[in-house]
N, C-alpha and C positions, 0 to 999 in steps of 0.2 A: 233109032231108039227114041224113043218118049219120055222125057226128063218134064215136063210145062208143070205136073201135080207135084213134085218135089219142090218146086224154085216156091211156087205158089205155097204151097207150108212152111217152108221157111220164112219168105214174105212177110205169113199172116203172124207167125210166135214173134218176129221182131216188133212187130210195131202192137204187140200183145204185150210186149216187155216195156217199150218206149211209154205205154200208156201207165203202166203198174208203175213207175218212176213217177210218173208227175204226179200220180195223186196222191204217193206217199210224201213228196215234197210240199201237196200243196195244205197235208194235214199236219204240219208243222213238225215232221219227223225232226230226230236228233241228228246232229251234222255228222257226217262219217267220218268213222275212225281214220288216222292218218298213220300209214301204215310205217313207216319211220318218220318221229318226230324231227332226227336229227338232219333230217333232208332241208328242213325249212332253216334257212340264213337264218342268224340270230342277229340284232341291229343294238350293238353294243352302242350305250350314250358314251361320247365323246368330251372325258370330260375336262369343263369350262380351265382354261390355264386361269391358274392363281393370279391375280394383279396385286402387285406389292403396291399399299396405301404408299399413295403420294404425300411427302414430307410436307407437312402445312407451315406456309413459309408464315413467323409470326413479324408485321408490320415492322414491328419497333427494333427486331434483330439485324432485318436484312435490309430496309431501306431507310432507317434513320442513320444521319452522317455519322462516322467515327468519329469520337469526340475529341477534340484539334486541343493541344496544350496551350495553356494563356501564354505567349509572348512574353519573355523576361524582361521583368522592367529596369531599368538601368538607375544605380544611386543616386539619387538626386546631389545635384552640380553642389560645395562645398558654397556654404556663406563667404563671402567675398571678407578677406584678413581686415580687421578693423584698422585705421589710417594710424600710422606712427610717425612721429617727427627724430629729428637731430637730438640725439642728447650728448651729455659731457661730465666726463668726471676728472676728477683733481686727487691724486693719491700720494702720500708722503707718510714717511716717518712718523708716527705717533698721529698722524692726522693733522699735522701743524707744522709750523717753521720757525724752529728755533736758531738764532744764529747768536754767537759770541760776537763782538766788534773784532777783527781784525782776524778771527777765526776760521775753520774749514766751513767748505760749502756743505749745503745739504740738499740733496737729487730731491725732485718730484716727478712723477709723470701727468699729462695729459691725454685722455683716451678720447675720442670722437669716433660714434656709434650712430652712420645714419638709420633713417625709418626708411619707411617703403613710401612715403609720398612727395619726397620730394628730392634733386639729385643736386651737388652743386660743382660748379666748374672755376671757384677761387673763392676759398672759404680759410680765413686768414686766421690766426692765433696773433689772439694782444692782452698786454701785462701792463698792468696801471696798480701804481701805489698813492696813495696819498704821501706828502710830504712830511716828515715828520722836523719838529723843534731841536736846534741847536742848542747847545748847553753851550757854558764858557767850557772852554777850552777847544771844543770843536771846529778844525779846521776848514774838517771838508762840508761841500752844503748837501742840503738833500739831493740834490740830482747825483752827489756821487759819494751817497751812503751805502748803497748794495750794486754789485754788481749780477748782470742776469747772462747765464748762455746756455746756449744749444749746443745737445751730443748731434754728428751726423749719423743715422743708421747705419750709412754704407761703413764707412771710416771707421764710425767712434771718436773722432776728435772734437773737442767744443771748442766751440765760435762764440762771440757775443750776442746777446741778444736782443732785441728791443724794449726797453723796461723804461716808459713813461711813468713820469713822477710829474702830481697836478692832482686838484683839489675839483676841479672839473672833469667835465666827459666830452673827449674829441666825435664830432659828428662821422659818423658811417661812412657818406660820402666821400670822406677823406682817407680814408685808408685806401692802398692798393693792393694785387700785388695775393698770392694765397694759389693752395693746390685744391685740387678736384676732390669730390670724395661722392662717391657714386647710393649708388640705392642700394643700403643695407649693408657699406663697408664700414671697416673700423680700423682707426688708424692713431695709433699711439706714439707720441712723442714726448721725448727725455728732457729735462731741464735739470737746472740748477741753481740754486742762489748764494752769493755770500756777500758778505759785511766788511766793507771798508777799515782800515783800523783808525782812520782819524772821522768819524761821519757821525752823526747823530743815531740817538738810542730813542729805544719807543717800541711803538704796537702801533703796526697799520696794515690792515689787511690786502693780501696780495687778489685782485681782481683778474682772473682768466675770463676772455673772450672770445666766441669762434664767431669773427663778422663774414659776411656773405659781402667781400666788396664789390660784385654785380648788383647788389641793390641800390635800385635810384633814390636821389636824396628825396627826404620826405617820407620813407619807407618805415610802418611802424618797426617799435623796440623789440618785438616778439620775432618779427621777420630777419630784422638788418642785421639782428645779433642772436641769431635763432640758440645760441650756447654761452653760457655764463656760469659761471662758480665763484666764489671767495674763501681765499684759504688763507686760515686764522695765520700772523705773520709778527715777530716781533724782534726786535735786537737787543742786546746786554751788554756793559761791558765786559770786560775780562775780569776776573778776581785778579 
């Protein structure tokens, strides 16, 4: 059979068609419809992840140094105690020493009060009167017009004491003999005086002194006898 005029008609309508395509395309036809839109992917944007703003760091917070507390400062050191010396005091009955001739004794004490600048290691207590005038009839002489002694603290019993009688001053150098008395002690000692019954009357003041007998001779009057008092003193006779 004879098919060749069929193939050939077919042939010619295709490329009859293929022709009718291009010059619609090439006279600017509209695009063709697209028979389901929803065939075409759709290209969703991707969206951008949020960046959380970075904390702006501000200079003065995070790299200025934490501020360091000033150092306690410590009280300033105390003025150094202004210099003190030896003092001495003389304490009695009314302030004075009254004695009847042949009558009771009358107590005094002696206090010694060092300072702080100086210590001593035989600092002696001495008792000088002056001499007082016989009358007639007086027998006894001045050297054995008053009698002087010492209580002992330990004891309590009194002993004699040393009670110079002289119109003069024995040199420093010549004393011995005395107890310590350190920086800033105090040391109080008991006396007593009384009045002969045959001795001379009068008023002569009783002279206490606290000598340093370590002072060399020569040693001023301020140093050698760094303690002195006079205590108002006088005798009567009896009524």
């Amino acid at each position: 059979m004879h098919v060749r005029p069929r193939f050939a008609a077919t042939a010619a309508s295709a490329l009859l068609l293929a022709a009718t395509l291009t010059a619609c395309g090439d006279k600017g036809a509209p695009p063709r419809a697209i028979a389901d839109p929803s065939a075409i992917p759709t290209l969703s944007a991707s969206p951008t992840p949020a960046v959380a703003p970075s904390a702006s760091v501000s200079p003065t917070a995070s790299t200025a140094p934490s501020a360091t507390p000033a150092p306690a400062t410590s009280a300033p050191a105390p003025a150094p105690a202004p210099p003190t010396h030896l003092s001495m005091s003389v304490t009695t009955r009314g302030g004075r020493i009254d004695l009847v001739r042949g009558g009771p004794a009358q107590e005094f004490t002696v206090t010694l009060r060092g300072g702080n600048s100086e210590a001593y290691r035989h600092l002696l207590l001495t008792f000088q009167m002056e001499a007082l005038v016989p009358e007639p009839g007086d027998t006894s002489g001045p050297a054995d017009s008053v009698l002087l002694e010492h209580q002992d603290p330990a004891s309590g019993r009194w002993s004699p004491a040393e009670l110079r009688i002289a119109n003069d001053v024995k040199p420093y150098s010549l004393y011995e003999g005395g107890s310590p008395l350190a920086l800033g002690a105090v040391r109080t000692e008991r006396y007593r005086l009384r009045a002969t019954a045959t001795g001379p009357t009068g008023s002569s003041p009783l002279m206490v002194g606290a000598v340093d007998t370590d002072a060399p001779e020569g040693t001023p009057e301020e140093r050698g006898r760094p303690g002195y008092f006079s205590l108002p003193h006088g005798i009567r006779r009896a009524p």
